[in-house]
C-alpha positions as CSV (number, residue, x, y, z in Angstrom):
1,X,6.8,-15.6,25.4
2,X,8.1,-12.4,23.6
3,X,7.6,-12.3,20.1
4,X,10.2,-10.7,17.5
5,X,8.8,-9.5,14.1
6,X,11.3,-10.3,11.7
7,X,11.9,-7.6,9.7
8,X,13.0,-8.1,5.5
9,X,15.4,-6.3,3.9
10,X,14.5,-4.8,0.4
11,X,16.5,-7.6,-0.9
12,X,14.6,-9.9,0.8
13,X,11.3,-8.8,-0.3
14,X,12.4,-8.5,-3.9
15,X,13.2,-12.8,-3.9
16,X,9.7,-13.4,-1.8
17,X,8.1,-11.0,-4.6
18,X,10.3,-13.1,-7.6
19,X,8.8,-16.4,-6.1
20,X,5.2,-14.9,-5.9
21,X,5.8,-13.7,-9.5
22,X,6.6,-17.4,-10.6
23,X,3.8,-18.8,-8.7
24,X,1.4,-16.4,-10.7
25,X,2.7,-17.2,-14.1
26,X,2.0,-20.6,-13.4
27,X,-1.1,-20.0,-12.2
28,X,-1.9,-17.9,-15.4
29,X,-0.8,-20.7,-17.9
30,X,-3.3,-22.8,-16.0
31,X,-6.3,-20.0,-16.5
32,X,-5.0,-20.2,-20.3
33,X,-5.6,-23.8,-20.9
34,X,-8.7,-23.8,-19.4
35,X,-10.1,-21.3,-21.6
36,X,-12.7,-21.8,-24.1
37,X,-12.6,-19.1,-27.0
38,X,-10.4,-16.2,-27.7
39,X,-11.9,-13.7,-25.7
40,X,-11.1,-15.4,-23.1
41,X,-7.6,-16.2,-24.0
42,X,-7.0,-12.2,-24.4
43,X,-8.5,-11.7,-20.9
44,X,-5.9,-13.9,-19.6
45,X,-3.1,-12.8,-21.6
46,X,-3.8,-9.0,-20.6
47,X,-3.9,-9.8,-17.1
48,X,-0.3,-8.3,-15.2
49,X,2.0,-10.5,-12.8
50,X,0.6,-8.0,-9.9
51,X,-3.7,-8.8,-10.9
52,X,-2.4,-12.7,-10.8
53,X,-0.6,-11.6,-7.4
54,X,-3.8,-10.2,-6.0
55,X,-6.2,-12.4,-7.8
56,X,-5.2,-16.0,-6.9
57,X,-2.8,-15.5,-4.2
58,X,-4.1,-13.1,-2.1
59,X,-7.5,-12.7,-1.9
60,X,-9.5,-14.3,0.4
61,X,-12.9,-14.3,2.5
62,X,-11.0,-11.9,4.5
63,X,-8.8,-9.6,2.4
64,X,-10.6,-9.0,-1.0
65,X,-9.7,-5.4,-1.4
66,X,-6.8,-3.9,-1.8
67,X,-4.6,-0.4,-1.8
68,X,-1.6,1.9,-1.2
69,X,-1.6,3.0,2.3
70,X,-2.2,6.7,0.4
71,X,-4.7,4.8,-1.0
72,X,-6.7,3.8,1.9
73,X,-5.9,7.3,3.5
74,X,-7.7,8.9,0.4
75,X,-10.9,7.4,0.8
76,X,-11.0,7.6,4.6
77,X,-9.6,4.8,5.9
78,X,-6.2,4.4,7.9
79,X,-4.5,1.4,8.3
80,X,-3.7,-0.2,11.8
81,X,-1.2,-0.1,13.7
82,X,1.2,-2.8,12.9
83,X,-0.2,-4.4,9.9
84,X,2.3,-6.1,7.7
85,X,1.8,-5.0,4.0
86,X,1.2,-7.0,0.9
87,X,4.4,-6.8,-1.9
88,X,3.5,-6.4,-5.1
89,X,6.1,-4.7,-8.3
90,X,6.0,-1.0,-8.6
91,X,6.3,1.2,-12.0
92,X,8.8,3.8,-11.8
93,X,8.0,6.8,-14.2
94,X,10.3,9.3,-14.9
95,X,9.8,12.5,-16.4
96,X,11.9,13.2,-19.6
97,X,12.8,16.6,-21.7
98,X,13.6,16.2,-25.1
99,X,15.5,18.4,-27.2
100,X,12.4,20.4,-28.5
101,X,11.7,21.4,-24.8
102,X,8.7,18.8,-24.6
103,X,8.3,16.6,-21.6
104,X,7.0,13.1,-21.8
105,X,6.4,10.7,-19.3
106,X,9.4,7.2,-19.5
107,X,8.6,4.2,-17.8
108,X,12.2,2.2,-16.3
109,X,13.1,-1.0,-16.4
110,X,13.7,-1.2,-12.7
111,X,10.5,-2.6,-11.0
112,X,10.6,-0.8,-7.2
113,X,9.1,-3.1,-4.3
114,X,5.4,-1.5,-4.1
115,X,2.7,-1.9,-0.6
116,X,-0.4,-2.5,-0.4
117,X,-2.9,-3.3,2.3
118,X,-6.5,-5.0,2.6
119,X,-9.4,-4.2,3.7
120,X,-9.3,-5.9,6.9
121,X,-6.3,-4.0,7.6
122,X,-8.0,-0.7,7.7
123,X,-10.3,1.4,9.9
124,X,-12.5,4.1,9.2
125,X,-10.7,7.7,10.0
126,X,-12.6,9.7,12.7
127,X,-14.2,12.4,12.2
128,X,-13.0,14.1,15.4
């Protein structure tokens, strides 16, 4: 039996990543009520939709740690062949000149579709 990967369009994974997003903020009003003073409440409150994401949807026994596939290259690892990333939202930063001639640093409004992979998605690079 030959199996076809279905492959997303960016549209695609923008509503998967809208429903994730929902399920996090639901998950985060539940972290709220059950917390006891206000530190807690501001740990909560700080926490993004993408830590919620990662947090309490997908972490497991198995994938615990995640990165950017730069990311994983950076510290020596590579990721496998054929492993489906994780979606999370993106910041877009654009550089911006003002009048005066200095630059600052903008973020958008548009939220880009960002990739991640786990740990067990990754090997170590070889030294050879």
């Amino acid at each position: 039996m030959e199996t076809t990967q279905v492959k997303l369009t960016i549209q695609q994974k923008r509503e998967k990543l809208k429903d994730l997003s929902s399920r996090a903020k639901a998950i985060k009003e539940e972290l709220l009520k059950k917390c006891e003073n206000a530190e807690q409440i501001a740990q909560v409150e700080a926490m993004t939709v993408n830590q919620v994401i990662v947090n309490y949807i997908y972490k497991d026994e198995d994938h615990f740690n995640f990165d950017t596939f730069k990311g994983w290259i950076k510290n020596g690892y590579a990721v496998r062949k054929g492993e489906k990333a994780f979606l999370l939202w993106g910041r877009k930063k654009q550089e911006v000149q003002n009048p005066n001639g200095e630059t600052k640093t903008e973020e958008l409004e548009f939220f880009p579709v960002t990739y991640v992979f786990s740990n067990s998605q990754v090997a170590p690079l070889s030294n050879d």
